[in-house]
N, C-alpha and C positions, 0 to 999 in steps of 0.2 A: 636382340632388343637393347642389351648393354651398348653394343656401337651403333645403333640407331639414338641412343637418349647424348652421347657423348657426343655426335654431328649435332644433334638440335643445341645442347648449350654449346659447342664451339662456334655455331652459327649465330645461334642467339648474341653470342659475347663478341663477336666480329661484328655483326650490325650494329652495337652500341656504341663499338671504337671511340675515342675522339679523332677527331682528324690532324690525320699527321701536316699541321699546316702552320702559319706564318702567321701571328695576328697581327704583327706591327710594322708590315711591309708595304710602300704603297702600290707596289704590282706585287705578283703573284709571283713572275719570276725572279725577284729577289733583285732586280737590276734598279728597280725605281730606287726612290728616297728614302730613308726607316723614316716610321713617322714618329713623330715625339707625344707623346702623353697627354701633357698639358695643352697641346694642339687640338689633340681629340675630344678633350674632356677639362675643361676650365679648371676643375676641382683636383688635376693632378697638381703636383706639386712640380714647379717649373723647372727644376734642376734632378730631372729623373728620366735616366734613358733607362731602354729596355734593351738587351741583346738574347737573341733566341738560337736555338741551335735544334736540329732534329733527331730524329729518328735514332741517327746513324752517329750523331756527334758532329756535325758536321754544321757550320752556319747556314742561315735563311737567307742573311743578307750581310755581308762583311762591312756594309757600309754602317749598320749600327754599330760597330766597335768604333767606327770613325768620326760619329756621332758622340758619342760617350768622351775620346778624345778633347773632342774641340769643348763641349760642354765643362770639362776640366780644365782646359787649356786657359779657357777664358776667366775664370776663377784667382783669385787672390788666397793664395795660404789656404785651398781646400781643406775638408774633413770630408771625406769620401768614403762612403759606406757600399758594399758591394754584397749584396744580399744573392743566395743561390735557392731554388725554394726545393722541395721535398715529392713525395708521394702524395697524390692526388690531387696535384695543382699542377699549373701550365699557365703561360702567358695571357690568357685570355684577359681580357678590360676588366671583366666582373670579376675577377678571381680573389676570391678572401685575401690570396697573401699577400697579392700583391697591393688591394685595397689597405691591408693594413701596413704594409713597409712603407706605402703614402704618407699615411696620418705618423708614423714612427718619421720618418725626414719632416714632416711640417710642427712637432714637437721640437724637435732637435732645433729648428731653424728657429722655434719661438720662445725655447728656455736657456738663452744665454748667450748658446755655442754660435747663434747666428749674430752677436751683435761684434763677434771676434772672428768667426770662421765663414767661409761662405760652404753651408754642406753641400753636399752629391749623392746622389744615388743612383745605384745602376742595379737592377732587375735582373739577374742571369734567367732565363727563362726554360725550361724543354719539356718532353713531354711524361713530364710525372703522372698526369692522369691518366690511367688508362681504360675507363669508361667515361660515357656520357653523365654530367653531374644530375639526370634527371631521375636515375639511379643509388643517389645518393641515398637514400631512406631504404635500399636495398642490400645490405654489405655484402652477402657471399659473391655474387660478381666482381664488385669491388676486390674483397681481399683476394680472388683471385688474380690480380691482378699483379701481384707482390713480386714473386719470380720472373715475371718479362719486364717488370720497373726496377727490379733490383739491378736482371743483365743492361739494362739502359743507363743504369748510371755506370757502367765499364766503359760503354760505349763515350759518354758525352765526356766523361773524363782521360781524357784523352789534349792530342796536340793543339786544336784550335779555342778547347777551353782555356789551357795552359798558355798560348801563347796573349790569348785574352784577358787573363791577371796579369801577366809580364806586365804589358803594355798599357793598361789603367794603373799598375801601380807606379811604372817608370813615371809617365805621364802626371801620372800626384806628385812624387816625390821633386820632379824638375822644378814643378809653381811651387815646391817649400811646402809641403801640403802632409797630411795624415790620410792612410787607406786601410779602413776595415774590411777583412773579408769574413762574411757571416755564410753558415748554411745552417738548413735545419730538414732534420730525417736524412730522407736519399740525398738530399742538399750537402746534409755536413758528407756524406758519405766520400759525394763523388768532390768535395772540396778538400779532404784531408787527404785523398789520393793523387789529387792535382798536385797538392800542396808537397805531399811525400817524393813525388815524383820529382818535380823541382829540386827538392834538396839533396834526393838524390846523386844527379847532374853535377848540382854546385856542389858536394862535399866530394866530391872525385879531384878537384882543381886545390882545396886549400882547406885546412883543418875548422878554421874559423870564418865563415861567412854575412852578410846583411842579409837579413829576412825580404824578401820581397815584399812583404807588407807590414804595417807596426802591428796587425795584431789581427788572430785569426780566434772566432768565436766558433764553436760549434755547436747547437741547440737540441737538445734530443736528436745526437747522430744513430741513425740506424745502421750502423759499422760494425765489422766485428773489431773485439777485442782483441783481435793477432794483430790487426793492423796498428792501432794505438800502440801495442805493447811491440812490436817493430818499428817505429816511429820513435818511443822512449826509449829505445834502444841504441840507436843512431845520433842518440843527445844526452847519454846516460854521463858522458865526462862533463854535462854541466852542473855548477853549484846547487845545492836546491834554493839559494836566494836569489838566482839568475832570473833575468826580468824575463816572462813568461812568453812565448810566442804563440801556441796554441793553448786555449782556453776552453775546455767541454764540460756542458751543464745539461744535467738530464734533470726532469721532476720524479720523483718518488713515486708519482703517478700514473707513470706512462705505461702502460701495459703492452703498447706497439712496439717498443723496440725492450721490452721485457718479455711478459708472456709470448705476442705472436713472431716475437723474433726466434724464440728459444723454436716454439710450434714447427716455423717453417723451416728451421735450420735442421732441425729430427727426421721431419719429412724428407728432407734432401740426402741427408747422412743416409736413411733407410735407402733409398732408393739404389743411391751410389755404393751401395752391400758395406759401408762403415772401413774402406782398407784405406783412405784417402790422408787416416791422421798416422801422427807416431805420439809414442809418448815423450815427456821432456823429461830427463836427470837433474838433481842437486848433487854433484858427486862427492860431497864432503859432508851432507847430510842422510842423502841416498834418500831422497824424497820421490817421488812419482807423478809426476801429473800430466793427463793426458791434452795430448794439443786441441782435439774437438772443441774443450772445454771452454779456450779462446774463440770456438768460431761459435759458436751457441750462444755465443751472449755479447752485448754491445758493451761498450767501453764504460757506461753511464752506470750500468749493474752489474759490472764485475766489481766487485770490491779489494781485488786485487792493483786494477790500476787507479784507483781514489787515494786524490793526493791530500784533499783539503776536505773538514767537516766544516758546512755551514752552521753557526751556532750564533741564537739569541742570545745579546749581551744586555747588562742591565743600560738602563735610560738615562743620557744627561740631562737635568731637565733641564738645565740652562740654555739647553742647545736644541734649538727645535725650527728650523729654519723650515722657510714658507714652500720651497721648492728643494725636498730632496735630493730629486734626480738634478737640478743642479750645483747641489754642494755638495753630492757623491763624486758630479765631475770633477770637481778643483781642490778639493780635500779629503777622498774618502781614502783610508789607508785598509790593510787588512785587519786591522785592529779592530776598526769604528768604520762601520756606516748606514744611512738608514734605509730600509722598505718600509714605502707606506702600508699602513692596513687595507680593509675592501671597504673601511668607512671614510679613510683618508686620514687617519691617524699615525703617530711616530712608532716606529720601532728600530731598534740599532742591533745592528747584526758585526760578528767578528768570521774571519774566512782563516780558519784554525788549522796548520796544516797537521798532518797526522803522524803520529809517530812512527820510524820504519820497524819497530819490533812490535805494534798493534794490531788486532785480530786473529784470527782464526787463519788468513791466507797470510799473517806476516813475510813468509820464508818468499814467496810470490810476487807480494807486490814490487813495484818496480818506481824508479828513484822519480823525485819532482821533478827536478833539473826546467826545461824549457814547455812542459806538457801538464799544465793542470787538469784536475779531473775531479767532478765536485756535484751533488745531490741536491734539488733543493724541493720543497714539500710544496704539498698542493695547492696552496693558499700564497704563492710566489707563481706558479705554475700550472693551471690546470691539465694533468694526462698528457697528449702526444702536441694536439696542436693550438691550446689554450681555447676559450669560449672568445666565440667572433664580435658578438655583441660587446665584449669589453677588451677588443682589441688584438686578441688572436696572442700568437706569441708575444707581441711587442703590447704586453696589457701593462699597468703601469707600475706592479710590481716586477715587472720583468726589466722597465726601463729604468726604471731604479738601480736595479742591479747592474745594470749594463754599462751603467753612468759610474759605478762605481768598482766595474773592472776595468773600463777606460785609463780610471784614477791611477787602480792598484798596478798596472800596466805600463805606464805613463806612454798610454797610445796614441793621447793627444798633442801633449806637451815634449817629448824628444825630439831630437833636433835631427834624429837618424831612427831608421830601423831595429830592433833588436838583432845584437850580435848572435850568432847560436854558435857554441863549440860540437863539433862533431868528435864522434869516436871511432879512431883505426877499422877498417872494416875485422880486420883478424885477433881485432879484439874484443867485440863483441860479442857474447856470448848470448846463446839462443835458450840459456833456462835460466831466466829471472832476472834480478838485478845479479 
């Protein structure tokens, strides 16, 4: 009876599938033309390609990388934003995220940065869903879905995504341009692996290298925390005033890459009989901590790799400009800057970094240097993927912020990449800072 009920939901959960398919091809084999957005749907915003990839990682149509090119090429001193999306989204037309990283580029185009930049956007697209969204008001199918979209983002992060940031960012940087690359959930996941992998490669050739992009965001990354704390490790010889190259913001809310990250990572550990960790040494304090501890939890609620507390500062009133999110962009420092309220009121916020002998995990946490890592509460954030109705992740306490680590960043305004100093591979040491 047990393997009779486990055929019916296996079968059940296979007919729901989404289909492993191409939404923005104009044949099926991948040989037509990508089609462009605004093409399809007037209300896209005209400088926004889509690039999709499947199953396996693999592209749909290489011709939308080619497309994204030219759409850059043609650009004067781009701002190029390169959005990766997450779990239980996919390219589809209707899809929240991508509906809202829309309206996120037709903002940006109309508070400022467009009377100086011409923006860009480019969709990385795959398949994060792994049910039919008519399922949606159903979650246990859904969250099952977590382990074969986790293994898909090993999959898509891989060579043709990677060689896919090379090439938009080369591409921006030739026209004089700026390139954000943004993920959020499995998004940041498989973009901070992409990204890892990269520097990888390049710190083998020369101790100090250029970023491939001015500045990598990651939004409620569903990652583990070994990966970050391997990442900070490999940038641990930089200052902690060094201009930041990767940027990760989780909300305080999020319970998907909190609660059911920790859930499914226990599940896994159980199954795999738990011999897959070791533990890690402090040999001069003889401390103990087991390595599991980094794969149970994501980077956002380890309070080991938290570099910066966000903290409300008191109000200038002198200073209350009409458009935050664009005097975050052009003035906002880590000292000073504002998110509006949920009624459209001022509030000034300071990005305090933390001190290295504070908390409970002190002996743990691991150095700023080029890897911020930073909390922000509900009312900037709501939970995993923000309410749709005001905007999704990109709602406008989000863009606030975002405008304002642009600033602290100077992702807009450098005339280069951020430098990153790497550290000796045999000196790197695998327990803490």
């Amino acid at each position: 009876m047990k393997f009779l009920l486990l055929a019916m939901l296996m079968a059940f959960l296979s007919g729901c599938a989404t289909k492993n398919t191409s939404y923005w091809s104009a044949t099926r084999d991948g040989q037509g033309a990508a089609q462009l957005p605004h093409e399809k749907d007037k209300n896209f915003f005209k400088r926004l390609r889509v690039i999709e990839f499947d199953e396996q990682g693999d592209y749909w149509n290489p011709k939308q990388v080619r497309a994204a090119q030219d759409m850059i090429d043609q650009c004067e001193r781009p701002l190029v934003v390169t959005y990766i999306h997450g779990w239980q989204n996919n390219g589809r037309p209707t899809n929240g995220d991508l509906e809202s990283f829309n309206k996120f580029l037709q903002k940006l185009e109309g508070e400022g940065i467009g009377k100086k930049r011409q923006v860009c956007g480019v969709f990385i697209a795959w398949r994060g869903e792994g049910v039919e969204p008519f399922l949606a008001p159903v979650n246990i199918p859904r969250h099952l879905t977590f382990w074969s979209r986790k293994s898909a983002t090993d999959r898509v992060a891989s060579i043709p995504l990677s060689r896919t940031l090379t090439l938009l960012c080369e591409e921006t940087h030739r026209n004089n341009g700026n390139i954000i690359l943004m993920g959020h959930s499995f998004g940041g996941r498989v973009l901070e692996r992409t990204f890892g992998q990269w520097l990888a490669v390049e710190g083998t050739r020369k101790k100090e290298v250029e970023s491939i992009a001015d500045l990598v965001v990651l939004i409620n990354p569903a990652s583990e925390s070994l990966y970050a704390y391997k990442l900070k490790q490999s940038l641990h010889k930089m200052p902690e005033n060094a201009r930041p190259v990767i940027v990760s913001i989780t909300s305080k809310s999020d319970t998907a890459t909190k609660n059911r990250w920790a859930e499914a990572a226990n599940i896994r550990a159980f199954l795999k009989g738990g011999n897959e960790f070791r533990p890690y040494y402090r040999t001069k304090k003889h401390v103990q901590e087991d390595q599991q501890t980094f794969v149970n939890q994501t980077a956002g609620h380890d309070d080991r790799q938290w570099t910066h507390w966000l903290k409300e500062v008191p109000l200038r009133e002198y200073l209350r400009p009409r458009s935050m999110f664009s005097w975050n962009v052009s003035h906002a420092t880590k000292e000073y800057f504002f998110i509006r309220t949920k009624n459209g009121g001022h509030k000034a916020y300071a990005l305090v970094p933390i001190p290295r002998d504070a908390g409970p995990a002190k002996v743990w946490q691991t150095s700023v240097g080029g890897y911020w890592v930073f909390q922000v509460e509900d009312d900037v954030l709501h939970e995993h993927g923000g309410i749709t109705d005001t905007g999704g992740l990109f709602n406008p306490q989000m863009v606030d912020l975002l405008g304002a680590v642009v600033s602290m960043t100077k992702a807009k305004d450098a005339a280069s990449p951020p430098t990153i100093s790497l550290a000796p591979v045999d000196s790197v040491a695998p327990l803490g800072r």
